[in-house]
MILOVEX-321879 format. One record per residue (C-alpha): x, y, z; residue number from 1. Coordinates in Angstrom, 3 decimals. Each point is the difference from the previous one (the first is absolute). Layout:
<rs>
r east = X north = Y up = Z nr = NUM
...
</rs>
This chain:
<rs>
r east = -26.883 north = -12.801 up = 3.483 nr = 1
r east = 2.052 north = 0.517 up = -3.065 nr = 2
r east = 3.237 north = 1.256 up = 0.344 nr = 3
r east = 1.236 north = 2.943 up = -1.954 nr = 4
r east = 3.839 north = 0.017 up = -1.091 nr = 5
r east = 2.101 north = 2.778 up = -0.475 nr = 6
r east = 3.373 north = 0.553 up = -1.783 nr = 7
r east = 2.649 north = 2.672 up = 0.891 nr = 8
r east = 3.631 north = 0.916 up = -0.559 nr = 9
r east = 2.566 north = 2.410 up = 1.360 nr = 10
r east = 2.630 north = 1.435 up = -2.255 nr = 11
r east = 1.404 north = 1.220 up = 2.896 nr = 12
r east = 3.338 north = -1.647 up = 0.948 nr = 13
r east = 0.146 north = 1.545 up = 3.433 nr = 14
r east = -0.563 north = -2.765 up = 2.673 nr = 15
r east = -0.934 north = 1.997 up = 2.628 nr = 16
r east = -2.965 north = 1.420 up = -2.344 nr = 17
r east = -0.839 north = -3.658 up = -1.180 nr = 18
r east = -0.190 north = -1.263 up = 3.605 nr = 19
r east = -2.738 north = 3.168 up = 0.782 nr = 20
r east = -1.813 north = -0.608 up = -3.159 nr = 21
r east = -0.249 north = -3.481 up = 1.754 nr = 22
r east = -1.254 north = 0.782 up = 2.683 nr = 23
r east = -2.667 north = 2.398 up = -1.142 nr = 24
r east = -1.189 north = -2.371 up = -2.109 nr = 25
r east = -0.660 north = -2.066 up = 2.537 nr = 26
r east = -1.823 north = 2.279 up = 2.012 nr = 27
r east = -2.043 north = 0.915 up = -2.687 nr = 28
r east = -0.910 north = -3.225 up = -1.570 nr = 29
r east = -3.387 north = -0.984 up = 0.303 nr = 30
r east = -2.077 north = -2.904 up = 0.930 nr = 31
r east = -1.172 north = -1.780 up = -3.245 nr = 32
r east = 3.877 north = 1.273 up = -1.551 nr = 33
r east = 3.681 north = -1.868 up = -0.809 nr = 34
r east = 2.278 north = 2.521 up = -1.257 nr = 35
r east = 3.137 north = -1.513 up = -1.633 nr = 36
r east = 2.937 north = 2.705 up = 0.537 nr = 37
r east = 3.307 north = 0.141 up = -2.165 nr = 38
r east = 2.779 north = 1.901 up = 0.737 nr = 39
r east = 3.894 north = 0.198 up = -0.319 nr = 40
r east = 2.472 north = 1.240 up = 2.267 nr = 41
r east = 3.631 north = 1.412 up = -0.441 nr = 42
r east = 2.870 north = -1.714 up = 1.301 nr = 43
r east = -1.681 north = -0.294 up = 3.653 nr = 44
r east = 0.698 north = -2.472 up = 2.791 nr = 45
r east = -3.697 north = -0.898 up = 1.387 nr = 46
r east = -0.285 north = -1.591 up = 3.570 nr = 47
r east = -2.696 north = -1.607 up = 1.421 nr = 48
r east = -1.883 north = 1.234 up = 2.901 nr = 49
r east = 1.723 north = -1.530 up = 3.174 nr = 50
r east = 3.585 north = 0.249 up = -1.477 nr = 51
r east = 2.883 north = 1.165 up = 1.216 nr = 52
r east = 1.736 north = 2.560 up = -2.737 nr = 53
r east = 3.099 north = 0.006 up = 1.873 nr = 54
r east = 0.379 north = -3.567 up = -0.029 nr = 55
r east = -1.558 north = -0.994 up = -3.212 nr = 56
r east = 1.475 north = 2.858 up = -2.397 nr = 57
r east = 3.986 north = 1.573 up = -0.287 nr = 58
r east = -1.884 north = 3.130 up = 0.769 nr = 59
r east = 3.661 north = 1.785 up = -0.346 nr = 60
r east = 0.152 north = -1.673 up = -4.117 nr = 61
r east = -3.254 north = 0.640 up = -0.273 nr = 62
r east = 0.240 north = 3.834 up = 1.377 nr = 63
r east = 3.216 north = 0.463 up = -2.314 nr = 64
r east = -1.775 north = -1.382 up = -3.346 nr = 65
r east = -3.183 north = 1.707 up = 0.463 nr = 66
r east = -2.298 north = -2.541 up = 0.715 nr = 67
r east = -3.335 north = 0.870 up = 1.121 nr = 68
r east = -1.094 north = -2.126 up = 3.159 nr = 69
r east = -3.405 north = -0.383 up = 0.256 nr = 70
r east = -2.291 north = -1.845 up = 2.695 nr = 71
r east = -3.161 north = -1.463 up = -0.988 nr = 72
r east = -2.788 north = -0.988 up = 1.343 nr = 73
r east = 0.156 north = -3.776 up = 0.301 nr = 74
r east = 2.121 north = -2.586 up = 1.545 nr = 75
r east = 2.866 north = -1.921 up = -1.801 nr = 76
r east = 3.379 north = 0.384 up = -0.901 nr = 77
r east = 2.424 north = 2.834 up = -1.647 nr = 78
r east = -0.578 north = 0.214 up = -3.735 nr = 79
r east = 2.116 north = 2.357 up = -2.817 nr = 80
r east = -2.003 north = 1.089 up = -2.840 nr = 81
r east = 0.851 north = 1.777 up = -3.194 nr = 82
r east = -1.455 north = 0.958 up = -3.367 nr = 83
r east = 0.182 north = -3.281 up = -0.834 nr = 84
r east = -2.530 north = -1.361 up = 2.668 nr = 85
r east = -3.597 north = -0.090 up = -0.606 nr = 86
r east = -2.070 north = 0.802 up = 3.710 nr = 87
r east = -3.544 north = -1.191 up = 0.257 nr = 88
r east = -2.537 north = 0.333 up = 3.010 nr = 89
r east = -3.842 north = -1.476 up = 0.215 nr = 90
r east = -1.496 north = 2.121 up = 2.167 nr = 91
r east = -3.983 north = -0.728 up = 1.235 nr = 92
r east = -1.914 north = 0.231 up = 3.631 nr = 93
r east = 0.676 north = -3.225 up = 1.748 nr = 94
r east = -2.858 north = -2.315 up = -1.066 nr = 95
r east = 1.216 north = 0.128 up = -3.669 nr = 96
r east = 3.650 north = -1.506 up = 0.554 nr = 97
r east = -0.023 north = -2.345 up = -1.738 nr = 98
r east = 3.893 north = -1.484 up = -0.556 nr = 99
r east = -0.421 north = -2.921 up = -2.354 nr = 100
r east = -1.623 north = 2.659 up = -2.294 nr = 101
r east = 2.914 north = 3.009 up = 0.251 nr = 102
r east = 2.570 north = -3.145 up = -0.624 nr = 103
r east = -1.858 north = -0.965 up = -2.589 nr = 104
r east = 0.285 north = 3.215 up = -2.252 nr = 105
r east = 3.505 north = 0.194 up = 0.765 nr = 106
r east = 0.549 north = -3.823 up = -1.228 nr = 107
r east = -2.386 north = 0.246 up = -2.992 nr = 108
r east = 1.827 north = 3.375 up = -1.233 nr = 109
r east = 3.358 north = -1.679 up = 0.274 nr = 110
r east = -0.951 north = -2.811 up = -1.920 nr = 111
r east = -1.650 north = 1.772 up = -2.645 nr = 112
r east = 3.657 north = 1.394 up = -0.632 nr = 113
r east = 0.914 north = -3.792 up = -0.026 nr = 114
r east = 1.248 north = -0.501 up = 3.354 nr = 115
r east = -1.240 north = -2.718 up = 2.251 nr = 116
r east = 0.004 north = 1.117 up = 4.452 nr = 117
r east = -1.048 north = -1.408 up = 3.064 nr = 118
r east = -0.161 north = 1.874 up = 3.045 nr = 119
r east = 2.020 north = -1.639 up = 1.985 nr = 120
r east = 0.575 north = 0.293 up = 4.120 nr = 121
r east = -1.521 north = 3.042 up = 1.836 nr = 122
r east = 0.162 north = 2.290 up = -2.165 nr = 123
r east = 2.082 north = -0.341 up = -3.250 nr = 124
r east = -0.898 north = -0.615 up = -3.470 nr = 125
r east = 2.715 north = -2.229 up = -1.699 nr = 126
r east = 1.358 north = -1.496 up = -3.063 nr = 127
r east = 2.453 north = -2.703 up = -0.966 nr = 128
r east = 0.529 north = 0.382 up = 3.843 nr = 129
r east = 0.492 north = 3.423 up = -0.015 nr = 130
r east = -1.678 north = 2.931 up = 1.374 nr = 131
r east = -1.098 north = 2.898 up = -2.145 nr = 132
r east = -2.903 north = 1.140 up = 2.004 nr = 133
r east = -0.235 north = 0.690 up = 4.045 nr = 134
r east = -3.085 north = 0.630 up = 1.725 nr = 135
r east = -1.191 north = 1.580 up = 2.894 nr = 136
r east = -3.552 north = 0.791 up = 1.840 nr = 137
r east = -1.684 north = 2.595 up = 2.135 nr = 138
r east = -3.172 north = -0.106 up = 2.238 nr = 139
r east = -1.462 north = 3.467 up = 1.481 nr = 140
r east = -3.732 north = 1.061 up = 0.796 nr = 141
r east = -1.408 north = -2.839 up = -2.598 nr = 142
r east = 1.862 north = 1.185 up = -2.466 nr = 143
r east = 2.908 north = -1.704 up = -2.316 nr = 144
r east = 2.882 north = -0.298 up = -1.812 nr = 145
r east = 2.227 north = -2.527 up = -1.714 nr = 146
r east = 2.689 north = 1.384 up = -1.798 nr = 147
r east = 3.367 north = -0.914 up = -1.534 nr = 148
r east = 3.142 north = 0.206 up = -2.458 nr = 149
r east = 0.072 north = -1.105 up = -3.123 nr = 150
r east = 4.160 north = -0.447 up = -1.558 nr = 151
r east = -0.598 north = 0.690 up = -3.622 nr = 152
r east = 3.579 north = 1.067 up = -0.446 nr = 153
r east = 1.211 north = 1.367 up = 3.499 nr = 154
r east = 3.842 north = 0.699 up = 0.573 nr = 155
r east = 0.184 north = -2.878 up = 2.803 nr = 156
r east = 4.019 north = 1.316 up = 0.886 nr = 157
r east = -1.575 north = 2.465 up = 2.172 nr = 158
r east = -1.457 north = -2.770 up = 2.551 nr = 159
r east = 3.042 north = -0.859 up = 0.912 nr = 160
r east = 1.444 north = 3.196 up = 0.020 nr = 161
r east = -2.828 north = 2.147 up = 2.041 nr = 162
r east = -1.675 north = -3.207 up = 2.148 nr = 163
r east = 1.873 north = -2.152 up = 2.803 nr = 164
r east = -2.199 north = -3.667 up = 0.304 nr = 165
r east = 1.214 north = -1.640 up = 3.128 nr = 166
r east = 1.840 north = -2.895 up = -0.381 nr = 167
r east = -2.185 north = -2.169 up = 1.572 nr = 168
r east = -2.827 north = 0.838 up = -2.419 nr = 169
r east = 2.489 north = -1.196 up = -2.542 nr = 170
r east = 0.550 north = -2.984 up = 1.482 nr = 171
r east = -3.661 north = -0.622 up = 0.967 nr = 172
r east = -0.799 north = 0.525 up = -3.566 nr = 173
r east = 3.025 north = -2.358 up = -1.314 nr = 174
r east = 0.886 north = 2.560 up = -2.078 nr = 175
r east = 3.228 north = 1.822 up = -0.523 nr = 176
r east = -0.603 north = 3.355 up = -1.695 nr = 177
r east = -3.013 north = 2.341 up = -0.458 nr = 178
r east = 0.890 north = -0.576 up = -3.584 nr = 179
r east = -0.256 north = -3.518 up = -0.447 nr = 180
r east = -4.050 north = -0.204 up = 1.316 nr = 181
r east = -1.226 north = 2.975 up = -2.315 nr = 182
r east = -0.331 north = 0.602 up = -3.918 nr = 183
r east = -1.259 north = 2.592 up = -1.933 nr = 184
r east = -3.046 north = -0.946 up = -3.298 nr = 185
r east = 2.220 north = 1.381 up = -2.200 nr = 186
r east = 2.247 north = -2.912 up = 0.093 nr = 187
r east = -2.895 north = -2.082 up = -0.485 nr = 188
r east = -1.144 north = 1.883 up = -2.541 nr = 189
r east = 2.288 north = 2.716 up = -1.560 nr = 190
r east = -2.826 north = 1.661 up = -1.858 nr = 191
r east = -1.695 north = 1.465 up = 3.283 nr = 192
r east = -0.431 north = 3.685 up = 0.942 nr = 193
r east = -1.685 north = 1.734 up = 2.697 nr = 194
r east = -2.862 north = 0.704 up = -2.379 nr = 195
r east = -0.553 north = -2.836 up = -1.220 nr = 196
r east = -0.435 north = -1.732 up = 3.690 nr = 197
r east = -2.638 north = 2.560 up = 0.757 nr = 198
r east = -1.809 north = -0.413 up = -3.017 nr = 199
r east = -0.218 north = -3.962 up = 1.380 nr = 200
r east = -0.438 north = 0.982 up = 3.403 nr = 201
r east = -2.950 north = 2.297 up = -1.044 nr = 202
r east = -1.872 north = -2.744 up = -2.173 nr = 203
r east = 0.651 north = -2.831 up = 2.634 nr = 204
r east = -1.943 north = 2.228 up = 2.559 nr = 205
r east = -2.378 north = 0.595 up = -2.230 nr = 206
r east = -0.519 north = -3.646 up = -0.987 nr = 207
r east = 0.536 north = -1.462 up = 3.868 nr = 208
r east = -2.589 north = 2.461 up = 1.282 nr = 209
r east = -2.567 north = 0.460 up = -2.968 nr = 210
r east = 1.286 north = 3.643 up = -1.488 nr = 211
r east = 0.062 north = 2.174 up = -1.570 nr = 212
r east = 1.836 north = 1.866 up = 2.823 nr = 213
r east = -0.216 north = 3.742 up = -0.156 nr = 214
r east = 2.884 north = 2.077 up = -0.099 nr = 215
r east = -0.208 north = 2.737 up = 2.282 nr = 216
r east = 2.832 north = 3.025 up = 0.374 nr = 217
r east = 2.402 north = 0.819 up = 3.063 nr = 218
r east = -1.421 north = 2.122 up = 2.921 nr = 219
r east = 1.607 north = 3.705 up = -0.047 nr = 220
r east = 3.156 north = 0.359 up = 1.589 nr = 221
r east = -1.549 north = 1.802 up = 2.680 nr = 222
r east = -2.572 north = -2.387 up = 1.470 nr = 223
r east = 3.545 north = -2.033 up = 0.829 nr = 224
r east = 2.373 north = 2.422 up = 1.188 nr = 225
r east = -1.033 north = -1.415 up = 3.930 nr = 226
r east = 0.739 north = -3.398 up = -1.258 nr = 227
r east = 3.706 north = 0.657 up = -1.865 nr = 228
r east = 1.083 north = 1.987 up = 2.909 nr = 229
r east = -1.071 north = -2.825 up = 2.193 nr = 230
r east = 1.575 north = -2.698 up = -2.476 nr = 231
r east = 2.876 north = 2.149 up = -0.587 nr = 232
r east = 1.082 north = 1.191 up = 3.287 nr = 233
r east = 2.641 north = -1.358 up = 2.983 nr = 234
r east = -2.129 north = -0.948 up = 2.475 nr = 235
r east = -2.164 north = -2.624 up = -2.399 nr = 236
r east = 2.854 north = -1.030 up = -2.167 nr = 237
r east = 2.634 north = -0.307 up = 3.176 nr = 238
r east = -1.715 north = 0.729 up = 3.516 nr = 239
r east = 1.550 north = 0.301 up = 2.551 nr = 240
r east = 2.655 north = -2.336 up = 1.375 nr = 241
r east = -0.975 north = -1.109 up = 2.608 nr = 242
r east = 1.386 north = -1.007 up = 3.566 nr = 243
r east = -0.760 north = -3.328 up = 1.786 nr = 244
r east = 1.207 north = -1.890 up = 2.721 nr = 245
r east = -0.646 north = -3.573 up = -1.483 nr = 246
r east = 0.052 north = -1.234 up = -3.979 nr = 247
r east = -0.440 north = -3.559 up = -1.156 nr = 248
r east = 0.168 north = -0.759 up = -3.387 nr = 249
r east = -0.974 north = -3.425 up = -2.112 nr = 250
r east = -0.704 north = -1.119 up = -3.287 nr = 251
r east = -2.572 north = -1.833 up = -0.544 nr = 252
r east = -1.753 north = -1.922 up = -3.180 nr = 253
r east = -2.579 north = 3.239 up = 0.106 nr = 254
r east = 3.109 north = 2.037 up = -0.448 nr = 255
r east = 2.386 north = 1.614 up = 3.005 nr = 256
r east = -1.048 north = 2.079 up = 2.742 nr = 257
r east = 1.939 north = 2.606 up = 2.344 nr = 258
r east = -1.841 north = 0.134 up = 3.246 nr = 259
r east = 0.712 north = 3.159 up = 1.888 nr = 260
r east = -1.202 north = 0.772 up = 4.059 nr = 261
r east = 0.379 north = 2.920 up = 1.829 nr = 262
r east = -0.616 north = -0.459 up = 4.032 nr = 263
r east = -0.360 north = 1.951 up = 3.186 nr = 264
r east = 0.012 north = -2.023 up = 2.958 nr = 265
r east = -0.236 north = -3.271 up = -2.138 nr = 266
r east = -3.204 north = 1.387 up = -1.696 nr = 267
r east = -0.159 north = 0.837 up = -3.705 nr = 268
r east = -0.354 north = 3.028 up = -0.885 nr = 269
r east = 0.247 north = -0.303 up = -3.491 nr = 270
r east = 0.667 north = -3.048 up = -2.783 nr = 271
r east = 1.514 north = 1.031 up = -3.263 nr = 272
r east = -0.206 north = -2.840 up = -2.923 nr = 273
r east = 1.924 north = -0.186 up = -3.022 nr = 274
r east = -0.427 north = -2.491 up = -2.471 nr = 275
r east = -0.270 north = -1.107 up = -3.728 nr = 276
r east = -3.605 north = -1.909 up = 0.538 nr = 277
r east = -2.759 north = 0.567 up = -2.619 nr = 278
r east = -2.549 north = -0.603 up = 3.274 nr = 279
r east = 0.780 north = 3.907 up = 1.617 nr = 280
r east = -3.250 north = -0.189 up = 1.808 nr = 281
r east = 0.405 north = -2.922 up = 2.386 nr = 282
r east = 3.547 north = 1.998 up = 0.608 nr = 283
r east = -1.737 north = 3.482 up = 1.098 nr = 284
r east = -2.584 north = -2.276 up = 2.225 nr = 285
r east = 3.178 north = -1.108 up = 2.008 nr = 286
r east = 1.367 north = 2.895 up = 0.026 nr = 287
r east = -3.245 north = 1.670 up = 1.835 nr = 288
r east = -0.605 north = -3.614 up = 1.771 nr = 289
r east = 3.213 north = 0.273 up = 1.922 nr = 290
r east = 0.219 north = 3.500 up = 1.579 nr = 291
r east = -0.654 north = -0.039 up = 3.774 nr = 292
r east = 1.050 north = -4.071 up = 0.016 nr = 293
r east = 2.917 north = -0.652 up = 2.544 nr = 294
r east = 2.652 north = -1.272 up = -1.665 nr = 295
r east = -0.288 north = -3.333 up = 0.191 nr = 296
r east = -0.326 north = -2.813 up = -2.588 nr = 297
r east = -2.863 north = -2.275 up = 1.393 nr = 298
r east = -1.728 north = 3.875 up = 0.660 nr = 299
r east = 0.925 north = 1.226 up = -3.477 nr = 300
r east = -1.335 north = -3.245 up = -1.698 nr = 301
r east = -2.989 north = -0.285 up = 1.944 nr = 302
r east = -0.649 north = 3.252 up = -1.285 nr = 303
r east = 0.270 north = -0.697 up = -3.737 nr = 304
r east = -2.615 north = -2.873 up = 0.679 nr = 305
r east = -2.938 north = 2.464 up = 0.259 nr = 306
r east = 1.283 north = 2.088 up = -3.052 nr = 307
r east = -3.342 north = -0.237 up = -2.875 nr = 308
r east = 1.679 north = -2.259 up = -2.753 nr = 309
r east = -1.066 north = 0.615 up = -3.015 nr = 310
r east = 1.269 north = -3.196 up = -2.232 nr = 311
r east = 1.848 north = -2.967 up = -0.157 nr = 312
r east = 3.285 north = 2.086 up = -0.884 nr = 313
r east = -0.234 north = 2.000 up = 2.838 nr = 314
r east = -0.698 north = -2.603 up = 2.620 nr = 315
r east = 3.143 north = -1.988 up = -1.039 nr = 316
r east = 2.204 north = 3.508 up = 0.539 nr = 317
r east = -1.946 north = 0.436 up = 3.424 nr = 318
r east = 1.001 north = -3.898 up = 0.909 nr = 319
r east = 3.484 north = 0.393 up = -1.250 nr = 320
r east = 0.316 north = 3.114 up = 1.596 nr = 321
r east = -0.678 north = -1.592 up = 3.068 nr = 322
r east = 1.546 north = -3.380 up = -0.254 nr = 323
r east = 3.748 north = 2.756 up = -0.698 nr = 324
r east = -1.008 north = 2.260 up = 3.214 nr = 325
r east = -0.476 north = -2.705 up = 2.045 nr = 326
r east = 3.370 north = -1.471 up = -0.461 nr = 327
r east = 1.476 north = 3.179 up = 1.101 nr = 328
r east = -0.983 north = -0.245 up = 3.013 nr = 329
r east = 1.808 north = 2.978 up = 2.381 nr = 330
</rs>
């Protein structure tokens, strides 16, 4: 079946708008289709799916500068972006994810503007050792996304001043500033602009997936007015803070997880998880695994061995997961 590509901007700086138009393109895309989505947002903090704003954001700072906080809809950490960032998402029912492919425009259009990257780790794309590029991934009803940032010349004071990384994900990272592990093209090469990156990005697509690509417009405003509210409002962007009885938290190579149990009568009612992981399914399988468990660790992990594992990924988080619980015993 050949595959039909599609090209399509927003020159709306809104992120809340962006993260609907998203969305509804991925509801809408179709089976023999990759749509390759650009889009900008406006000094915005963006978390992942699982994270905790409170604890990953100055939400006071940010409240006080204006900041928009957005939630999107795939796991991975806190991330600022500004007119000077560059967004892109792949989006394509399940069957045509295909990573080394979506990498592979990014890399080709970057080195067309004579830069050499390697994606590096889970999810970053790097140069020199630095990251200018994080990337994160969402799985829903056989359809996909891979999307990510793209510092063409970003402001990178803000990180520090809007995002609080842990300590220990400093350390695990042997790292000592946000600063010092990202970089923007520009100071690679000076003559960059937005513009100029998308013209690249478009003709790498193109040429990694046998274009031409057609260029199709935005959807009306009003076929995603139930998407921004959703995007836009408190309960998706903050939810509800929740009370439990029992919270364990780790970090692990996959990233760091807060584990969160409510009980009655040593019974879970109720498992809340935050966490900075790319994998968020394997994380809402737990989460639906362990209600009605008594709260127990050889239970609880006996429980997690019937979960339906999907990859190699997620059956190391299931057997670290385990191999943490069950030295907690209580």
């Amino acid at each position: 079946m050949p595959i039909k590509t599609k090209l399509i901007q927003s020159h709306n700086y809104n992120p809340y708008h962006n993260l609907a138009l998203e969305e509804y393109l991925l509801q809408q895309v179709q089976d023999d289709e990759v749509i390759l989505y650009l889009w900008q947002n406006q000094n915005t903090i963006v978390i992942g799916k699982n994270q905790n704003p409170w604890k990953e954001c100055r939400i006071s700072q940010v409240e006080k500068d204006q900041v928009h906080l957005a939630r999107r809809l795939s796991g991975g950490g806190a991330v600022y972006h500004d007119l000077g960032n560059l967004n892109f998402t792949f989006i394509m029912k399940e069957n045509l994810y295909n990573l080394e492919k979506q990498l592979q425009t990014i890399l080709e259009a970057v080195k067309t503007l004579g830069i050499e990257a390697t994606f590096t780790g889970k999810n970053d794309i790097t140069v020199e050792g630095k990251k200018f590029s994080g990337n994160a991934f969402y799985f829903g009803d056989k359809r996909a996304y891979h999307h990510g940032t793209l510092l063409i010349n970003t402001d990178i004071r803000p990180l520090t001043q809007y995002l609080q990384v842990s300590k220990e994900k400093i350390r695990s990272k042997g790292i000592d500033s946000i600063q010092s592990r990202v970089i923007n093209l520009i100071e690679l090469n000076p003559d960059l602009t937005i513009p100029k990156v998308i013209h690249a990005l478009e003709n790498s697509f193109e040429k990694i997936y046998g274009g031409p690509a057609q260029k199709i417009q935005c959807p009306p405003e009003q076929d995603l007015e139930d998407l921004v509210q959703k995007y836009s409002s408190w309960e998706w962007r903050f939810g509800q803070t929740p009370t439990f009885d029992i919270c364990f938290e780790k970090r692990f190579a996959f990233g760091s997880i807060e584990l969160m149990f409510k009980l009655k009568d040593s019974i879970i009612q109720e498992v809340h998880i935050y966490s900075d992981a790319i994998h968020i399914n394997i994380l809402e399988k737990i989460k639906k695994a362990l209600v009605g468990v008594k709260f127990n660790m050889k239970e609880i992990t006996e429980h997690l061995d019937f979960l339906p594992i999907k990859n190699n990924a997620e059956e190391k988080i299931i057997i670290d997961i385990k191999q943490w619980l069950l030295e907690k015993e209580v």
